[in-house]
N, C-alpha and C positions, 0 to 999 in steps of 0.2 A: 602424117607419119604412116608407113604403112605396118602393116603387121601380117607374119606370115602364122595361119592358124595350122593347126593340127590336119593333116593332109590321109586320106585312106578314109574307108568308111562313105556316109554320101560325096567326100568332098572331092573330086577328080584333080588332078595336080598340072592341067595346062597353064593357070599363072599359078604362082606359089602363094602372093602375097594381097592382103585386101587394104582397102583403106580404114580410117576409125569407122567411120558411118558404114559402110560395106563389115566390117567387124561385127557393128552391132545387128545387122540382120542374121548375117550367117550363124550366130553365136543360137540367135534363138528359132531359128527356122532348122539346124540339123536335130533340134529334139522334136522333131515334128514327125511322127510316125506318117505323115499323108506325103512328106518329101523322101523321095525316093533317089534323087539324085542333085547335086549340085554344081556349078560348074562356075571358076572363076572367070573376068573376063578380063582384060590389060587397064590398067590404071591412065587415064589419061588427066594430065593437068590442065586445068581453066583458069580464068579470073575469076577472084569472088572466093566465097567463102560461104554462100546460102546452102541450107540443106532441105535437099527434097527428095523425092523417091518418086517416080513413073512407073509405070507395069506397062508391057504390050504383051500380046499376045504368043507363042509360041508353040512347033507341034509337040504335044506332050508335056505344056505349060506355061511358065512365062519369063519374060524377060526383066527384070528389074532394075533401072536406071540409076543408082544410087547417087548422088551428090551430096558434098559435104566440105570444109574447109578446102576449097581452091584444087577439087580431086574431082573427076567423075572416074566408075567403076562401073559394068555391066556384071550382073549375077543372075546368071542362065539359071532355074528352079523350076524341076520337072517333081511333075505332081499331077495325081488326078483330081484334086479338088483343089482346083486353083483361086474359088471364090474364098472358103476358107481362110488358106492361106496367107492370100493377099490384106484381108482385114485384120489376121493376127499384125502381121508388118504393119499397116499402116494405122493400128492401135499403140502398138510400142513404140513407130520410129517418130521422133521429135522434128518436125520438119520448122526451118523458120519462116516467121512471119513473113507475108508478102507485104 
């Protein structure tokens, strides 16, 4: 299901809407004084329903791959302390089992 968050402030309004799992990052990464900007990326549908999260790399931060019930989403997160960051996410995000 997607959900459209609250748009202005980090969040840049190129897609409007995220998915649940993309919900739950963006939710706790815009209270992150070290994120300076956020950027949705287009919802794309897969098979499956496993939830994971990928980082690459990006100038000015990273790229975060999000999957989750049968959705991937891409969430652009500029930030200069991007090791930070990424361990708050991938402390909170629930990924499942392989």
């Amino acid at each position: 299901m997607a959900i459209t968050p609250k748009l202005g402030g980090k969040i840049t309004s190129s897609h409007g809407t995220t998915t649940d799992a993309s919900a739950e990052v963006v939710n706790l990464i815009t209270r992150l004084p070290e994120v300076t900007k956020i950027s949705l990326g287009e919802i794309r549908h897969v098979s499956g329903g496993r939830r994971d999260i990928k980082f690459l790399p990006i100038s000015g931060g990273v790229k975060a791959v999000v999957r989750g019930n049968g959705a991937v989403q891409y969430v652009f997160i500029y930030t200069k302390d991007i090791e930070k960051v990424t361990k708050l996410i991938v402390d909170s995000f629930e990924v499942s089992p392989k």
